[in-house]
C-alpha positions as CSV (number, residue, x, y, z in Angstrom):
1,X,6.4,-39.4,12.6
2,X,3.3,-37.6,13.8
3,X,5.2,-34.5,13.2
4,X,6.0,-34.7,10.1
5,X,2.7,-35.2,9.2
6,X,1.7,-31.7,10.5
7,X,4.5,-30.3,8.7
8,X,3.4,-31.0,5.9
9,X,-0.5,-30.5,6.6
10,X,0.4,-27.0,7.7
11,X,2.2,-26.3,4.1
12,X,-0.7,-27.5,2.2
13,X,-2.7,-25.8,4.4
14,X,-0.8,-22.4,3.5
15,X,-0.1,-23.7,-0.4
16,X,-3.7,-23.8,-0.7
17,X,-4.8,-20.7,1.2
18,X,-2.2,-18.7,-0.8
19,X,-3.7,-20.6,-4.0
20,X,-7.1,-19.2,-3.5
21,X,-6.1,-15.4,-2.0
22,X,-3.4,-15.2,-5.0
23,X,-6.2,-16.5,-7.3
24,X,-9.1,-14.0,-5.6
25,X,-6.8,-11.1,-5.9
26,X,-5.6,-11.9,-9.8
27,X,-8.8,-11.9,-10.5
28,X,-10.0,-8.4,-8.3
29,X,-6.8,-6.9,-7.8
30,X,-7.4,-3.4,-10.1
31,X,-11.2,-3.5,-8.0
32,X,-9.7,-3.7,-4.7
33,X,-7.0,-1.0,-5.8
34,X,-9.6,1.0,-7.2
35,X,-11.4,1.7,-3.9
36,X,-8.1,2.7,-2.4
37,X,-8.1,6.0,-4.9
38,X,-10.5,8.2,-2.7
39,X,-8.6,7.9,0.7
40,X,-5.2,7.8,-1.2
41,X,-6.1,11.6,-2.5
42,X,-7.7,12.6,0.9
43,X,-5.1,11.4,2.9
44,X,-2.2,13.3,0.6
45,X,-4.2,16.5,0.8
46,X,-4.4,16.3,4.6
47,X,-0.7,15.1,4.9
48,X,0.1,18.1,2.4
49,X,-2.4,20.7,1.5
50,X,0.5,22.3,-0.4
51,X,0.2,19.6,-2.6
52,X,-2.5,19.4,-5.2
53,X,-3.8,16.0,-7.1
54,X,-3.8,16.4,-11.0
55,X,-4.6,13.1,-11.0
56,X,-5.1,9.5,-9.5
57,X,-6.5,6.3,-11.2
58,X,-5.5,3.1,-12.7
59,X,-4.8,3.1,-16.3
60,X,-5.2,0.3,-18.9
61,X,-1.4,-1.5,-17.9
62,X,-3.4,-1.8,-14.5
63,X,-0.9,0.8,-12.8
64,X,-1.7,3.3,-10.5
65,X,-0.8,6.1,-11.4
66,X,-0.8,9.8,-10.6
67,X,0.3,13.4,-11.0
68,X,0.6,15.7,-8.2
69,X,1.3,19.3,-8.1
70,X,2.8,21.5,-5.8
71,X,1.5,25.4,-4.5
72,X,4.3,27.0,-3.1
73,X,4.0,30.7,-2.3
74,X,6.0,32.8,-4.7
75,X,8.8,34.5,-2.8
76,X,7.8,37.9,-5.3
77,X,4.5,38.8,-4.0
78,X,3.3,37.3,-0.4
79,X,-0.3,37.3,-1.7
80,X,0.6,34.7,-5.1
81,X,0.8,31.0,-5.0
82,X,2.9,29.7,-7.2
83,X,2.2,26.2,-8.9
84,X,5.0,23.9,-9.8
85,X,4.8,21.3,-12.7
86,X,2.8,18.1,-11.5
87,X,4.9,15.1,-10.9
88,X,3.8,11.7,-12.4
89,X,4.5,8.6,-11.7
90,X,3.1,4.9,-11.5
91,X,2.9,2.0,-9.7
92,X,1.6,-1.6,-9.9
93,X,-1.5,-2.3,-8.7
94,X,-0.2,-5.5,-8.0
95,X,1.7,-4.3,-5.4
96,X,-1.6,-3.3,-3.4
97,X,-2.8,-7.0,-3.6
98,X,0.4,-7.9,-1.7
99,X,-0.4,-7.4,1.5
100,X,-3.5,-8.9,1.9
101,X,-2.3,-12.0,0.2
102,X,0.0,-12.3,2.9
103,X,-2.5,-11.5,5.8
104,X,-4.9,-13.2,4.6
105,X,-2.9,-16.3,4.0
106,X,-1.4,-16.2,7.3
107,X,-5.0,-16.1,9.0
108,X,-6.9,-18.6,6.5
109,X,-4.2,-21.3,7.3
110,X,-3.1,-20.7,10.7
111,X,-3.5,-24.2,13.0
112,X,-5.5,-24.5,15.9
113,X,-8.2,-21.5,15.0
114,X,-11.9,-22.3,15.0
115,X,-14.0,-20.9,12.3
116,X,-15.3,-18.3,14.8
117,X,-11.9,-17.4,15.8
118,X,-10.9,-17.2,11.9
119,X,-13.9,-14.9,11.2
120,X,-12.8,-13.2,13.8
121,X,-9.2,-12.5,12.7
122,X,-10.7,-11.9,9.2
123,X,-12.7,-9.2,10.3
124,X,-10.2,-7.6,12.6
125,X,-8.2,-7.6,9.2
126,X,-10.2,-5.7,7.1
127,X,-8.9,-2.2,9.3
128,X,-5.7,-3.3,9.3
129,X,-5.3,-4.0,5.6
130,X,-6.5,-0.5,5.1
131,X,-4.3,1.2,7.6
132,X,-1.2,-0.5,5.8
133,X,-2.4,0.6,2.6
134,X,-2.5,4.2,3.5
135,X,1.4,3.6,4.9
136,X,2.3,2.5,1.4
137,X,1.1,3.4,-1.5
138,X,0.1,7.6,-0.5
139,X,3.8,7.8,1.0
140,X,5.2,6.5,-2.3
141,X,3.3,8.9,-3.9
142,X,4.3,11.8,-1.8
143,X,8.1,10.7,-1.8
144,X,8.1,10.5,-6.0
145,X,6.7,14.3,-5.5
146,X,9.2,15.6,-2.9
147,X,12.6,14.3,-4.8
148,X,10.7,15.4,-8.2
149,X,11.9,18.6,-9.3
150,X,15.4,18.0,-7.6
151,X,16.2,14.5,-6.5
152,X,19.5,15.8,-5.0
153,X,17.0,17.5,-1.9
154,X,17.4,16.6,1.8
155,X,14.6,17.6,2.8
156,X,11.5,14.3,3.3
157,X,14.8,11.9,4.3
158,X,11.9,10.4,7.0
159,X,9.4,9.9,4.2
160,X,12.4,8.8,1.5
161,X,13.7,6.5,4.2
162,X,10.2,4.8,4.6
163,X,9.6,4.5,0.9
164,X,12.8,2.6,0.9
165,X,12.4,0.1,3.4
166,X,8.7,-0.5,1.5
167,X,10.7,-1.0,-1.8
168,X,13.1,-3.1,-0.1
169,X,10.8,-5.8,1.2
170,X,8.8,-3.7,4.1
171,X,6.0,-4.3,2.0
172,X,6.1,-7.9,2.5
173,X,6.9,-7.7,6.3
174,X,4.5,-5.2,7.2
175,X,1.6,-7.9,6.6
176,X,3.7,-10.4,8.7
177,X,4.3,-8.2,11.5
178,X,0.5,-6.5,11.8
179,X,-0.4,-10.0,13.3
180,X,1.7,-9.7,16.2
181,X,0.7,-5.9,16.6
C-alpha cells in the first residue's frame, strides 16, 4: 500500500512542478525567446556565412520569425556575389518554452534529491537548455532556407532529416534525454 502512496506523491509532485514551469513560461515565454535572437543570428552566420539575416524577432502573434538571404557567387563574373530573395518563415515561440518545461519539470520533481542537489541540477541546466535551443530552432531556420527556392533539392538531407525528427517529437525527447547525457 506504501507504494501506491508514492505513486501518486510522485505525480502530484510532477502535476504541480509542470503547473508552475507551464505557468512561469505562459507568462515569460516571448522574454525567454527573445534573448535566444542574438545567438540564433550569430550562430547561422557562423554555420553559413553565405547566408545573410534580413531579419529575426518576434512579431505581435508571438512567432519567431525571420527572413534570411542567400550570397551565392554569380557564375558570370568571379568577382560578383549574387543575392537570392530572402526566405521567410515563422515559428511559435511556444515551441522554445518546450524544452525547458520538460527539463525543468523533470528536475523540480525528481524523488530523492536534496535542495542542494536540485540547485545543483538547475544550474547545470541553464547550459544545457541553451545548447538544445541552438539545435532547434537556428536549424529550422536554416532548413526552411535551404529547401526555399526549390524544395525538390537534395542537398542539406542531414539538416532536413534533423529538422524532421524535431518536428516529429525530437523536441520533446531531446529535454528527456539531456538528463541522462
Amino acid at each position: 500500500m506504501k507504494r501506491d502512496i508514492n505513486i501518486v506523491s510522485l505525480i502530484i509532485r510532477f502535476v504541480l512542478a509542470y503547473a508552475f514551469w507551464l505557468g512561469l513560461f505562459y507568462g515569460l515565454g516571448t522574454a525567454y525567446a527573445r534573448t535566444f535572437m542574438p545567438l540564433f543570428e550569430a550562430e547561422i552566420a557562423f554555420l553559413h556565412p553565405e547566408y545573410e539575416t534580413v531579419n529575426v524577432g518576434i512579431n505581435a502573434a508571438e512567432r519567431i520569425y525571420y527572413e534570411i538571404g542567400t550570397r551565392r557567387p554569380n557564375p558570370a563574373s568571379e568577382n560578383e556575389v549574387k543575392t537570392e530573395a530572402p526566405c521567410a518563415g515563422e515559428v511559435h515561440t511556444s515551441s522554445m518554452s518546450v524544452h525547458p518545461i520538460i527539463l525543468l519539470t523533470i528536475i523540480s520533481a525528481w524523488p530523492g534529491l536534496s535542495s542542494a542537489a536540485r540547485l545543483k541540477a538547475l544550474a547545470l541546466a541553464l547550459p544545457c537548455l541553451i545548447t538544445i535551443e541552438l539545435v532547434d530552432i537556428p536549424f529550422h531556420f536554416m532548413c526552411r532556407v535551404q529547401i526555399c527556392p526549390n524544395p525538390a533539392r537534395t542537398s542539406g538531407y542531414l539538416l532536413r532529416s534533423w529538422c524532421a525528427v524535431l518536428n516529429n517529437g525530437g523536441r520533446q525527447f531531446i529535454p528527456l534525454i539531456a538528463p541522462i547525457i
